[in-house]
C-alpha positions in Angstrom: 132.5 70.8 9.5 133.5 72.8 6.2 137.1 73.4 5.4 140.1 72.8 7.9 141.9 74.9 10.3 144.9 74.0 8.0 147.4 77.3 7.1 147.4 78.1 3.5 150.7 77.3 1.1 151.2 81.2 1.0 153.0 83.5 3.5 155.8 83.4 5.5 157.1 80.3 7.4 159.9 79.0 8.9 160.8 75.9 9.7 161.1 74.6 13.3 164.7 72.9 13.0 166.0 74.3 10.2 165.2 72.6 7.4 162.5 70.7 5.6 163.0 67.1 6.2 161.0 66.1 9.6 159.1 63.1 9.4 155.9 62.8 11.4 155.6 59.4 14.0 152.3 59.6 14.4 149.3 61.7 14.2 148.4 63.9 17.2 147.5 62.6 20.7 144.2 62.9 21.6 142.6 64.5 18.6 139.4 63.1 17.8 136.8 63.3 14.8 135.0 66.4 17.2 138.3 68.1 18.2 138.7 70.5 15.5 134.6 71.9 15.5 134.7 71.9 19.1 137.7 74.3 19.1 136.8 76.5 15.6 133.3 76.7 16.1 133.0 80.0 18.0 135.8 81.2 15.3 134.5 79.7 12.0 132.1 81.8 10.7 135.0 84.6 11.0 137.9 83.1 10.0 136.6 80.9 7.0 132.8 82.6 6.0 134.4 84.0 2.9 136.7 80.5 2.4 134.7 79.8 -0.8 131.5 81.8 -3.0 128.4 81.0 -1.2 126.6 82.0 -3.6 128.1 80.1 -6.8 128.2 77.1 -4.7 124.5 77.4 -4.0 123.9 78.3 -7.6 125.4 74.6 -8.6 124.4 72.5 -6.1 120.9 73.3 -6.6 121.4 72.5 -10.4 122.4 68.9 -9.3 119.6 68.8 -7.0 117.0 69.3 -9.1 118.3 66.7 -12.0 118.2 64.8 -9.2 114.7 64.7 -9.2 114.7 66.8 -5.9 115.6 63.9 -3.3 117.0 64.8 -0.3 120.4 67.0 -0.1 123.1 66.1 2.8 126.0 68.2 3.7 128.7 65.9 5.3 130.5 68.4 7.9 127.8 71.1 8.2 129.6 73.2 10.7 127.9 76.3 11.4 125.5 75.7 8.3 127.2 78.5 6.2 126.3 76.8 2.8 123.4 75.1 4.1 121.2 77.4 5.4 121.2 79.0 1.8 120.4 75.9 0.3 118.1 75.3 1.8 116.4 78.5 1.7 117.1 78.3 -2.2 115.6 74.4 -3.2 112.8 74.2 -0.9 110.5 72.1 -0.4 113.6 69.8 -1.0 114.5 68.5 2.5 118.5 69.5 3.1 120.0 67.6 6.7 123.5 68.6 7.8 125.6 66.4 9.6 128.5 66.9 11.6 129.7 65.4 14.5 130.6 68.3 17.1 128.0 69.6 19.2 129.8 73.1 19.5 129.6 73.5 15.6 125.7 72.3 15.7 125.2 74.5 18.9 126.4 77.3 17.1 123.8 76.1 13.6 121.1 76.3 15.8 121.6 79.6 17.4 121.7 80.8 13.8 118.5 79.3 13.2 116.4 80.8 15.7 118.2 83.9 14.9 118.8 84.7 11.3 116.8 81.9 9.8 113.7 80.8 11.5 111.7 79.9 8.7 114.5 77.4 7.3 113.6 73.8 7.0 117.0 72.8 7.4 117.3 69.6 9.4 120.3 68.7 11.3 122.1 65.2 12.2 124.9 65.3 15.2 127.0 62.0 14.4 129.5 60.6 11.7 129.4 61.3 8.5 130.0 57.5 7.6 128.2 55.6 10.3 125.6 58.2 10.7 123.9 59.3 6.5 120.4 59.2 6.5 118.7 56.5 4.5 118.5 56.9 0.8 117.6 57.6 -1.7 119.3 60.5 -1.8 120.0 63.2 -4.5 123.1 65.5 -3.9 125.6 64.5 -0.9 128.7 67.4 -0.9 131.6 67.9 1.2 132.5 71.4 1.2 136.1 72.8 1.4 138.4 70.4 2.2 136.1 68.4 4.6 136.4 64.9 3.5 140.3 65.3 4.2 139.4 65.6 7.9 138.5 61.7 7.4 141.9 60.9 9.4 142.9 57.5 6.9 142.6 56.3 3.5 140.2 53.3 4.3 138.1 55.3 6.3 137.8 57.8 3.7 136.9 54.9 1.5 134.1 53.8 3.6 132.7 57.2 3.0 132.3 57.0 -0.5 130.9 53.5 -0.7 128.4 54.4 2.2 127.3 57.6 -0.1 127.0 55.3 -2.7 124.5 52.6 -1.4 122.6 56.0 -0.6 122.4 57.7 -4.1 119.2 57.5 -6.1 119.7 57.2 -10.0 120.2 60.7 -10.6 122.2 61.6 -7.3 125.8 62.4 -6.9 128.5 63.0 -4.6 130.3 66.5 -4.6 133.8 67.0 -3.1 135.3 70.1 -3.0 139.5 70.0 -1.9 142.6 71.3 -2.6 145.0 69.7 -5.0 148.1 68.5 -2.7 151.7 70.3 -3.4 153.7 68.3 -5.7 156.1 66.9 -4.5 154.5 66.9 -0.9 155.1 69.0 1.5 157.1 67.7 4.6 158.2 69.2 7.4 157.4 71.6 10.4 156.4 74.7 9.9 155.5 77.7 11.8 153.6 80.7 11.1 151.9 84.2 12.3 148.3 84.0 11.3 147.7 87.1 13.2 149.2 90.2 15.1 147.5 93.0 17.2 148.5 94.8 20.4 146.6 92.9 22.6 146.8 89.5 20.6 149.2 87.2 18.4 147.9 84.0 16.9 150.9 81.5 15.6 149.8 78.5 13.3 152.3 75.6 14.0 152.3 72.9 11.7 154.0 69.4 11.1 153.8 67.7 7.6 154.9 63.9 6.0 154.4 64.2 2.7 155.0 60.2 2.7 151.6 59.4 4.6 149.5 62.6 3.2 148.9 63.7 6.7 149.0 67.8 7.7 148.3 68.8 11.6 148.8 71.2 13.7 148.0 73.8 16.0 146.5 77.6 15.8 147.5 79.1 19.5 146.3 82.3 20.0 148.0 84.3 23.0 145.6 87.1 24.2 146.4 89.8 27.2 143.2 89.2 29.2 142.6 85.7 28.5 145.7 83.4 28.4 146.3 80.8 25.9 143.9 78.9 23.7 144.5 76.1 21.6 142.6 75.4 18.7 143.8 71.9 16.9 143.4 70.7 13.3 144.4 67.5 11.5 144.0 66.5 7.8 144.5 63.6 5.8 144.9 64.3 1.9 144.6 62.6 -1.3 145.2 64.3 -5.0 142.4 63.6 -7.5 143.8 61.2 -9.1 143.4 59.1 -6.1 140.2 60.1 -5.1 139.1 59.2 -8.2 140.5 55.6 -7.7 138.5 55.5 -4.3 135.3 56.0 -5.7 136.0 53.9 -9.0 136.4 50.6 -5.4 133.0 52.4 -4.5 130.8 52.0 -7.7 131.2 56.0 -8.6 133.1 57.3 -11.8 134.1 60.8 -11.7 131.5 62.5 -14.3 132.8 66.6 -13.9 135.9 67.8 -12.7 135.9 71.8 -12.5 138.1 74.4 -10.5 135.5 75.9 -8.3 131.6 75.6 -8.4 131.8 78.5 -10.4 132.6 76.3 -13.5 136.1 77.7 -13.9 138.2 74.7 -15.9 139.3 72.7 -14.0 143.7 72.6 -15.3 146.6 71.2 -14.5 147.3 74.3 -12.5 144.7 74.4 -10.4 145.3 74.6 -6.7 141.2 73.3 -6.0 138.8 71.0 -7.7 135.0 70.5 -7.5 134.3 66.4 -8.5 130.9 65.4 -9.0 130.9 61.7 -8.7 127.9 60.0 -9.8 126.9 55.9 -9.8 129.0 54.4 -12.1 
C-alpha cells in the first residue's frame, strides 16, 4: 500500500519518559506484511489521498512508460489504487497490475472500480511484492510514497530490487519514491495528537532506534460511540545513499534523482526524493 501510517517530523510531541534516548528491542509483536492495509484501508483514501500530486506523478510515470516501449507498469503496494487507476486511465492500452498484499486495501480498489472506474483496465495482484511480480519484461515498476520502507529489513528490501531487476526490459526502470531519514536519526518514543473533535481524539504513539533504521507505532483513535481502534504501522528506512548501494548488489545504477515527480531538484535539503533506477 502507498505511503505509511508513520507521523510526520512536524508538530508537537513529547516524549514518553522524558527524554530522547529509548532504544527499541524489537519490532512490534504480531505485525505482519498485511497489518498496516488491513487497518488504514477504510481510512486511506482520507487521511493520505492528497499525501503526494496525483497528477504530476501520473504526468512522469507515463513519460517512463512510454520510453519504455509501453511494457507492462506494476505498482508495488497499490493500496486503494489512488495513483493507479489514473494511470491507467492515462497510458492505455498499456496493461498496469497493482499488487499489494492486504485484501482490505484491494477490497476497497475494487469497490472503486465498479464504482468510479468501470471502464479501467487496471489489473490487480493480492500477494508480495517480492515473491509475487508478474513475469517480465516489464517497463516501469514504482513504489509510491514511502512504500518500500514498509519492507520490514534490509535484506528483504534487497531482494526486492534484484527481483524488479530480473523483471525489467531494456528500457524499464524502477521508481522509488521516500523520505530522506532525519540526520542524525531519530530515536526515541514519541507521542502525538493527530486529531481532536468533541466526539473523537486520535493519538499517534510512536517508538524510534535510530541505530537499526526502524520507526513503528500506533494511531489509536478513541471515539464516543465506538470504543477504541487500533490502527498499527511499522517502517524500516534507508537514506539514498544506501538505497543506492542496494540497487548498485542488484544490477541497477541510480540514473535520476529529483525532489518530487514534479522535477523539483532534487538538494541536499530535501526532505523527499524520486529515484529512477534503471539496468545498470
Amino acid at each position: 500500500m502507498e505511503g505509511t501510517g508513520a507521523p510526520s517530523h512536524g508538530g508537537p510531541i513529547m516524549t514518553l519518559d522524558g527524554s530522547r534516548q529509548v532504544i527499541l528491542a524489537a519490532v512490534m509483536q504480531g505485525y505482519d506484511n498485511t497489518s498496516y492495509g488491513d487497518a488504514f484501508a477504510d481510512v486511506y483514501d482520507e487521511w493520505y489521498g492528497d499525501i503526494s500530486d496525483v497528477e504530476a506523478t501520473v504526468a512522469a510515470l507515463a513519460t517512463l512508460a512510454a520510453a519504455a516501449g509501453g511494457l507492462p507498469i506494476v505498482e508495488l503496494g497499490v493500496g486503494t489504487g489512488r495513483l493507479a487507476f489514473p494511470l491507467a486511465e492515462r497510458v492505455q492500452p498499456t496493461l498496469v497490475i497493482g499488487i499489494d498484499s492486504s485484501p482490505a486495501m484491494l477490497h476497497r480498489l475494487a469497490a472503486k472500480h465498479a464504482e468510479e472506474h468501470a471502464d479501467s483496465a487496471l489489473q490487480t495482484i493480492l500477494g508480495d511484492m517480492i515473491d509475487d511480480l508478474p513475469d517480465g519484461p516489464l517497463g516501469v515498476v514504482f513504489i509510491a510514497f514511502n512504500t518500500f520502507f514498509n519492507i520490514g529489513s534490509a535484506a528483504r528490501q534487497a531482494d526486492c530490487m534484484r527481483s524488479v531487476a530480473q523483471r525489467l526490459g531494456p528500457n524499464g526502470c524502477l521508481v522509488i519514491e521516500a523520505m530522506v531519514p532525519e540526520d542524525p536519526p531519530r530515536t526515541g518514543s514519541l507521542v502525538d495528537v493527530k486529531s481532536l473533535a468533541n466526539d473523537r481524539v486520535i493519538l499517534s504513539v510512536a517508538r524510534y532506534d535510530g541505530v537499526q533504521q526502524t520507526a513503528e507505532g500506533q494511531f489509536i483513535e478513541f471515539t464516543e460511540s465506538g470504543g477504541v481502534r487500533l490502527r498499527p504501522w511499522s517502517i524500516r528506512y534507508a537514506p539514498p545513499t544506501e538505497l543506492d548501494q542496494m540497487a548498485a548488489s542488484a544490477g541497477l545504477r541510480c540514473a535520476e534523482r529529483w525532489e518530487t515527480f514534479a522535477g523539483e531538484p532534487f538538494t541536499d535539503d530535501s526532505a523527499r526524493h524520486v529515484s529512477v533506477y534503471r539496468l545498470a
